[in-house]
N, C-alpha and C positions, 0 to 999 in steps of 0.2 A: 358372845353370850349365847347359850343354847336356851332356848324355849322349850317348854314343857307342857301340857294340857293335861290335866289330872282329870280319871273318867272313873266313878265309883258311885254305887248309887247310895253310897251313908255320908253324910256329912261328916262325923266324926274322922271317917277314915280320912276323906279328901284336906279336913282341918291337918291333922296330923302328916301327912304328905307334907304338906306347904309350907308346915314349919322345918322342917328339915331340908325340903329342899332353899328357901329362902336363906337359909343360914348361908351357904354358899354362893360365890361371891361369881359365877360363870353360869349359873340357872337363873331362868328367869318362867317363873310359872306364870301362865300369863291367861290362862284360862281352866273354867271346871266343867264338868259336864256328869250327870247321874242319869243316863243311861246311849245305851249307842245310837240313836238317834239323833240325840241331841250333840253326840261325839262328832258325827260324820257334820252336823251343821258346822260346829264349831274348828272343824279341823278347816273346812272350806271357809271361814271366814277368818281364824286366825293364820293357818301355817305353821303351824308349830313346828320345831325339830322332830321331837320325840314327843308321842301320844303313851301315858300310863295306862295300862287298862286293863279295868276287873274284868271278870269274864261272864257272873251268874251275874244277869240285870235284867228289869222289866224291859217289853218289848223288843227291840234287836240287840243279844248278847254280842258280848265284847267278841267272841266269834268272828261272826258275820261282821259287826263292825268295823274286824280286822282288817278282814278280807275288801271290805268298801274302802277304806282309806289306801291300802296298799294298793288296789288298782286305781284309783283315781288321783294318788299324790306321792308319787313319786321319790320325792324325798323327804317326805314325814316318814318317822319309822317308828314302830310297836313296838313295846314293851310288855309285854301282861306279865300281871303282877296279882294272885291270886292266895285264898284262903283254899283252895281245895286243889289238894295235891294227888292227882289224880292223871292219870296214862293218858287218857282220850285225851280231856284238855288240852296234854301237852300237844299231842301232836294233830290233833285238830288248830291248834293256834300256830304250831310251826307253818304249817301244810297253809294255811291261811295268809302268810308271809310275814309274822311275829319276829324280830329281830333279838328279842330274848323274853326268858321266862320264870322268873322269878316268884317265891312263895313272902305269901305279907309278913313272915315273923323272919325275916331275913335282918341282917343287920343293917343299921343306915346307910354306914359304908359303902356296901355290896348294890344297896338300890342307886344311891350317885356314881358310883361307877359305871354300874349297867347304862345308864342315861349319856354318863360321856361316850362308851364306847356304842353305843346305839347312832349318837352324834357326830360318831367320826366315821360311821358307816361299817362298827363293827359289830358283834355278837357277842351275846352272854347268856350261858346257862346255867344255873345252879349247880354245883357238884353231882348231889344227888341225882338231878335232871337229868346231865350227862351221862350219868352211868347209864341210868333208862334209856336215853336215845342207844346208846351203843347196843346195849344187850338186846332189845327189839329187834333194831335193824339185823343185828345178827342172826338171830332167829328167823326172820323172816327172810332171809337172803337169797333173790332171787338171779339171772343170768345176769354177765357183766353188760352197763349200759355203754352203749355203742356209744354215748359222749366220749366215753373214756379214752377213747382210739384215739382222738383228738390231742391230745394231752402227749407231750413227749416226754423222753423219761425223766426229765428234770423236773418238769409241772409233776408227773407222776409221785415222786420219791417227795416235793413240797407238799402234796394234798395228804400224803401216807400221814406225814410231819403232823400237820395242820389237826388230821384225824386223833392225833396221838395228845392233842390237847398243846402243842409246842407255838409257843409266841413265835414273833419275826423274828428275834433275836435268838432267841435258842434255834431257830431253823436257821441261819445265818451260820451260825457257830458251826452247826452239825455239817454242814453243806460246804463249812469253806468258801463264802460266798456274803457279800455284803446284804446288807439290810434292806436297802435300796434295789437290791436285786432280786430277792426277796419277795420284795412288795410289790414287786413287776410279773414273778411268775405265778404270785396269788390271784392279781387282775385276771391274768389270762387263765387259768383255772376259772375261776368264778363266770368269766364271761365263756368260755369254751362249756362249760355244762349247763350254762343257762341259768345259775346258782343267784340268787338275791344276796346271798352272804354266806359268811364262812360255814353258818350253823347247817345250810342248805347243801352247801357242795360237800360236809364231813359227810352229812345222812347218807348222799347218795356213793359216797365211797363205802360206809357200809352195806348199805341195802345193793349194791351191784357184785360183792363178796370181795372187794380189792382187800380190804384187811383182812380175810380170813389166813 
């Protein structure tokens, strides 16, 4: 069962979350909170899996509130899930250690997906999102980061994969290489750049210019 903490300062929205995610039979929303303050109490007294969270709220935004739960709880993971689809946000909430980023007029689907794969310790970005990260960091592309020496050419050729939007299984496929193995040289990627998740070690494949 995954746990969930819904953080929004309208009641409505947070009603409307809970029915949807209740419907599903592996979530368990097990607490609310309307505004980050009361987020960071809640996540230290509940634990949750995965924390939702809006980002424009009275007193400490969903922001910083990110940022307070990722370094003090390890394995809670963010989601933000916002009405304002806007560049900084995103990558102020990345940069914050956001596990994905979602807009509120997403489909139900796409928000309980986010939430499993947040749960299994993975990432998700919105289509649109993604393109934004890519074309940014392109743009902004600065010397290759000395992490990357780290990386042999296999972690290399997996991260390129990973960048290219490719599941474990389609990198499996492409690599001639099982699944399982796979998901060994993503570990060591992610732990070799210091990466919190996938969303963190594609950034830094773009912003060091490996995909140009």
């Amino acid at each position: 069962m995954t746990t969930v903490l819904l953080v929004d300062d309208q009641d409505l929205i947070r009603t409307g979350f809970t029915m949807i995610l209740d419907a599903e039979d592996d979530i368990d929303v097990v607490g609310e909170a309307s505004d980050g303050a009361e987020a960071l109490r809640q996540v230290a007294a509940l634990q949750p899996d995965v924390v939702l969270m809006d980002v424009q709220m009275p007193g400490v935004d969903g922001i910083e509130a990110t940022r307070s739960i990722v370094a003090a709880h390890a394995d809670t993971r963010v989601v933000i899930l916002t009405t304002f689809d806007d560049d900084q946000y995103l990558f102020d909430a990345l940069n914050a250690g956001a596990s994905g980023f979602l807009l509120k007029n997403c489909p139900a689907d796409d928000l309980v997906n986010a939430i499993r794969l947040a749960a299994g310790g993975h990432s998700l970005l919105a289509p649109e999102v993604t393109e934004r990260v890519i074309a940014r960091s392109a743009r902004s592309a600065r010397a290759a980061d000395p992490r990357l020496d780290d990386l042999t050419q296999r972690e290399r050729d997996v991260l390129v994969a990973m960048a290219k939007g490719m599941s474990n299984a389609e990198i499996a496929q492409a690599l001639f290489v099982s699944t399982a193995t796979v998901k060994s040289h993503v570990s060591h990627v992610l732990a070799k750049l210091d990466a919190r998740d996938r969303v963190q070690a594609v950034i830094t494949a773009y912003e060091s210019g490996l995909m140009n």
